[in-house]
C-alpha positions as a printed Julia matrix, in Angstrom:
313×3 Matrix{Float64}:
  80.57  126.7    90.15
  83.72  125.72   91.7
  84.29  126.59   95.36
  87.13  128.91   96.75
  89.86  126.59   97.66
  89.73  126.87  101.68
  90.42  124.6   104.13
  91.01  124.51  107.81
  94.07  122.68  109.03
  93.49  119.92  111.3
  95.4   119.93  114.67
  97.75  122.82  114.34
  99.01  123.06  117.63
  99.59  119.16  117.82
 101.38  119.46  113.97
 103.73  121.86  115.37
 104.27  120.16  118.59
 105.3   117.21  117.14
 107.03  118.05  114.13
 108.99  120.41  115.62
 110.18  122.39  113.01
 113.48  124.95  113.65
 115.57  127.06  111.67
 117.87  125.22  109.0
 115.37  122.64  108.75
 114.25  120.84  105.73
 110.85  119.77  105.28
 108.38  117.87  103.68
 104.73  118.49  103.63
 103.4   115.75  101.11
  99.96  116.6   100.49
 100.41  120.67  101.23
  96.62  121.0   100.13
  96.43  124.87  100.53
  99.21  125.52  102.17
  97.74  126.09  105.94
 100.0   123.5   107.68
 103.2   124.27  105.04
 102.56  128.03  106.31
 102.91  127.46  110.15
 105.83  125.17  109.53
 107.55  128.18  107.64
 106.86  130.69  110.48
 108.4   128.22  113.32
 111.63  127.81  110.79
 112.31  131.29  110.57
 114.76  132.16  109.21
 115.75  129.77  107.1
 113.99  126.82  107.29
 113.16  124.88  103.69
 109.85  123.49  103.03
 109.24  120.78   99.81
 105.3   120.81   99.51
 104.16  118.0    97.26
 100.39  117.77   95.6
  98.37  115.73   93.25
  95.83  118.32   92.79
  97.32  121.59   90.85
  94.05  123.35   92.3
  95.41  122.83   95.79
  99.3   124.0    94.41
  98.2   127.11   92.91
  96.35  127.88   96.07
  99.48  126.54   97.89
 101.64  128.99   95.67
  99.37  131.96   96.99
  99.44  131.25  100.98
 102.89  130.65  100.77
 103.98  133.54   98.7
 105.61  135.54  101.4
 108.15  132.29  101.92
 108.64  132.02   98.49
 112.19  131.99   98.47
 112.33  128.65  101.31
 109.06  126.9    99.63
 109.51  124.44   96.31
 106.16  123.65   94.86
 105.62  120.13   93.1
 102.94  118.23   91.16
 103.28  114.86   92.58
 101.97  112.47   94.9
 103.5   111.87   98.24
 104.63  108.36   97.47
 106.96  109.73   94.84
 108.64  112.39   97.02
 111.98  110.53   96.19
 112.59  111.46   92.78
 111.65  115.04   93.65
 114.32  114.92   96.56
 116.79  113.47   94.43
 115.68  116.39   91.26
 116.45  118.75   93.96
 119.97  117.88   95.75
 118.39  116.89   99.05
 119.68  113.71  100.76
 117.76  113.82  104.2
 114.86  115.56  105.88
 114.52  117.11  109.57
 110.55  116.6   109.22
 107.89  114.98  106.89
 104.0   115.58  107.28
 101.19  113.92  105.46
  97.97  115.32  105.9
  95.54  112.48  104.29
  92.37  113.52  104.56
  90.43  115.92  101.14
  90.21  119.12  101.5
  87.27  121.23  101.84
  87.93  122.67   98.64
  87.73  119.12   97.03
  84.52  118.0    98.21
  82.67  121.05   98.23
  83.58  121.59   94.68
  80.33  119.96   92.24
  82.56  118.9    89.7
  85.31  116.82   91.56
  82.55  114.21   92.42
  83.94  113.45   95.88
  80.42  114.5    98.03
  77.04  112.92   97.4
  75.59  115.98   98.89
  76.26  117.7    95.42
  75.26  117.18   92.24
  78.14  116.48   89.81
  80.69  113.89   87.77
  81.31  110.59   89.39
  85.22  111.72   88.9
  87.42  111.43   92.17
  90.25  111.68   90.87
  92.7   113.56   92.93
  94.86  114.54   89.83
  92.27  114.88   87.11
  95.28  114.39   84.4
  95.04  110.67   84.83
  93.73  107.23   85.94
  89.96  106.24   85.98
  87.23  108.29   87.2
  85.23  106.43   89.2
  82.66  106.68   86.68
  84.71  104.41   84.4
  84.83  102.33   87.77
  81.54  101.62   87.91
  81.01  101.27   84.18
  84.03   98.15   84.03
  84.18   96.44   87.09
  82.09   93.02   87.66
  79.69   92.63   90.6
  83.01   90.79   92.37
  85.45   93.55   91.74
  82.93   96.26   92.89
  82.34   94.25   95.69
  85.76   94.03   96.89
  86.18   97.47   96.17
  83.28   98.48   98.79
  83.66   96.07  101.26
  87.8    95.8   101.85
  88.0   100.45  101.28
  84.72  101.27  102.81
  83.98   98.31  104.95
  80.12   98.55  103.94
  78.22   95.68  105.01
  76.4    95.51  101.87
  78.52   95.69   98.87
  77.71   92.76   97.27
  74.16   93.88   97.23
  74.97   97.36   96.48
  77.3    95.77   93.55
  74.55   93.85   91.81
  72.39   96.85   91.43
  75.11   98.87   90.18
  75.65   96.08   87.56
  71.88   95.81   87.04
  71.48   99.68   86.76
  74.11  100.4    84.72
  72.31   97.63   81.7
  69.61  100.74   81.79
  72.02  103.57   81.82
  75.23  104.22   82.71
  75.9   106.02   86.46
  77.48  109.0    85.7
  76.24  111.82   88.83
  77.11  111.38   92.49
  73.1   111.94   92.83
  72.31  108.64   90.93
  74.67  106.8    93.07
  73.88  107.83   96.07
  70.26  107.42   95.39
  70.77  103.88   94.25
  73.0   103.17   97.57
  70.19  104.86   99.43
  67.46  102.61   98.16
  69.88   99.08   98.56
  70.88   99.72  102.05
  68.22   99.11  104.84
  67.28  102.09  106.95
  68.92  102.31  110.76
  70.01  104.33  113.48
  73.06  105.33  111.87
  71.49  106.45  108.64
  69.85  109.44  110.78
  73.76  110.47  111.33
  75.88  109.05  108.55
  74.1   109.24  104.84
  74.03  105.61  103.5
  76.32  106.73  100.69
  78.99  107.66  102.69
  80.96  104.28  103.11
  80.29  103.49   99.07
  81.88  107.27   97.98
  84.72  106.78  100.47
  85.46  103.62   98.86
  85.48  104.27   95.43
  87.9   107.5    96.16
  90.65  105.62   97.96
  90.55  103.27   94.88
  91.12  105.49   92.33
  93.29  107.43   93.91
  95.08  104.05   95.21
  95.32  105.77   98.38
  96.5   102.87  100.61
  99.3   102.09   98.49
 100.49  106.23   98.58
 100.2   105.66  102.45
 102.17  102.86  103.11
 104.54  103.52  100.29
 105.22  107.04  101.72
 105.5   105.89  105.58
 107.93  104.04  104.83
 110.37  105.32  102.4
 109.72  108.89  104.48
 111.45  106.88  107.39
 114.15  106.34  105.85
 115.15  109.68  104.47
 114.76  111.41  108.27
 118.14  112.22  109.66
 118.43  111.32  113.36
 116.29  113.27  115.36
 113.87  113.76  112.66
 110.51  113.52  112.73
 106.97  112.34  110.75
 104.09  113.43  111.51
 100.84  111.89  109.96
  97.01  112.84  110.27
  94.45  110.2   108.98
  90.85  110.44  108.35
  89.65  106.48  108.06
  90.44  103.24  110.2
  92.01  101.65  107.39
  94.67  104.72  106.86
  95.43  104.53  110.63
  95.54  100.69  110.63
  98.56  101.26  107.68
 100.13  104.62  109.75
 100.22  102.34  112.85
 101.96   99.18  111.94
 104.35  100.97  109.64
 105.56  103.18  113.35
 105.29  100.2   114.87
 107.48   97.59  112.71
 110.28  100.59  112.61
 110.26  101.05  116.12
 110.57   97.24  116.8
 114.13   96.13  118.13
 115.4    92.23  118.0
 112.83   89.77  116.04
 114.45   86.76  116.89
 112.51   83.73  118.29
 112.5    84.51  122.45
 114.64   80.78  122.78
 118.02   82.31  121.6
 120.15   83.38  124.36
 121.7    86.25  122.25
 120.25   88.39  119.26
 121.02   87.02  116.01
 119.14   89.13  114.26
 121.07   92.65  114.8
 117.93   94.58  114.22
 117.24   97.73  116.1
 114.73  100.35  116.44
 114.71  102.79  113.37
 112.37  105.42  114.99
 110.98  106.65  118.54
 107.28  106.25  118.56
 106.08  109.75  119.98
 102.24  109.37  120.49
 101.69  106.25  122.47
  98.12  107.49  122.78
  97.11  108.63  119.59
  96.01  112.72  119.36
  92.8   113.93  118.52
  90.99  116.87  117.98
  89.38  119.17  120.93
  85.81  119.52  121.09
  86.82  123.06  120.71
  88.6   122.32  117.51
  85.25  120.26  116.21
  82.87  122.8   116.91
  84.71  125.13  114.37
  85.43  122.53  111.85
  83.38  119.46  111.85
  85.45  117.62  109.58
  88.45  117.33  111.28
  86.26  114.84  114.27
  87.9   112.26  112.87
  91.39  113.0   112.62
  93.86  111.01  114.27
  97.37  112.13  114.71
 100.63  109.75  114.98
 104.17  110.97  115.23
 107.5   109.15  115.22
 111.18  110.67  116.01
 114.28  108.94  113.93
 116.78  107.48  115.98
């Protein structure tokens, strides 16, 4: 059964202090999910502020196209991922933006749906894919890759101690039957992985099924990729605004805001800069924003969430 396609934004207040949105703006919201973020930054634009909402998943544009119905005549709906906002600026006449916002983490709506494969917690397809048109499933991951690739794959996305081990079962397994259910994974991970503390709090799956995801989705690549061709198309005083879910997202986020807010690189011996570079953006969150505890007790998912903002200069 597939799941209503809700999900709570993260940091509301924070998106909209930060991003700043006003009237005559143009924005981009490149993973608009269902729309919850998109819609606040259409009510601060009143009247006549323009919002480009970008998406992978048509599930999460249809349900875009429904929240933001009543704007329907600022909103422009696209099936795309965020890293190729570019051609769908230049399909659409726009040169610059006053405001880009990436979102990265899965929606609700993705993980509680069976059939998406995201969440060991349900039974379904070892899929993943965020745009079930195309790539592997993560399935066909598990099927192709040797115990060094899957390796790789868990320890450098999911940083899980033990990948190798958890690789050569996989490989082992898989001579017997293929894995094909996110319950046969995570009951193989559960059985390679030695009990501890943390397994009372975090299922031992958990590090495995977030690595897999970000590799088929190649969702480091969309993040840096986007961070930092979405500099460039701010006009001056605009702004990004980014929300990640994972260390290794935020490790990307943060050196991309902080290599474009770095001034003169040459060598500290030179009397005078030779270099002529200067800062491309303001960094706005010095110390990085978080969710309340009130915010966490009504949506558990967002504890996580880290929020980084930059203003063009």
């Amino acid at each position: 059964m597939t799941a209503a396609f809700e999900h709570l934004s993260v940091m509301p207040v924070e998106v909209l202090e930060f991003l700043a949105p006003r009237s005559g703006g143009v924005y981009l919201d490149g993973t608009v999910g269902g729309g919850g973020h998109a819609r606040l930054v259409l009510q601060a634009s009143a009247p006549d502020g323009r919002l480009i909402g970008l998406d992978r998943d048509r599930s999460a544009l249809a349900a875009a196209a429904a929240e933001l119905e009543p704007f329907a005549d600022r909103v422009v709906l696209r099936h795309a991922p965020f890293a190729d906002f570019e051609a769908v600026l230049e399909d659409l006449g726009i040169d610059r933006l006053d405001g880009m916002l990436l979102d990265l983490g899965v929606s609700s709506h993705q993980i509680d749906t069976p059939q998406r494969g995201f969440s060991f917690r349900h039974e379904g397809p070892l899929d993943m894919r965020m745009d079930r048109e195309s790539g592997e499933t993560a399935a066909e991951v598990l099927a192709h890759r040797d115990v060094d690739e899957l390796t790789d794959i868990f320890r450098t996305y999911g940083e899980e101690r033990f990948a190798r081990r958890i690789a050569r079962r996989i490989v082992a397994r898989r001579e017997e039957q293929p894995l094909v259910t996110t319950r046969q994974l995570a009951d193989l991970v559960k059985e390679v992985v030695p009990a501890s503390r943390d397994s009372r709090r975090i299922h031992p799956a958990t590090r495995v099924f977030q690595a897999l995801r970000i590799y088929v989705n190649g969702e480091l690549d969309q993040v840096a990729e986007g961070v930092a061709r979405g500099i460039s198309r701010l006009r001056r005083g605009g702004r990004m605004v980014v929300i990640s879910f994972h260390s290794l997202e935020d490790r990307i986020v943060k050196r991309a805001f902080q290599e474009a807010a770095r001034g003169c690189i040459c060598p500290p011996r030179l009397p005078i800069c030779q270099c002529g570079q200067t800062p491309a953006v303001r960094i706005l969150t010095r110390k990085v924003r978080r969710p309340g505890d009130e915010e966490i007790e009504l949506n558990a998912r967002a504890r996580s969430a880290v929020l980084r903002a930059v203003e063009k200069l």
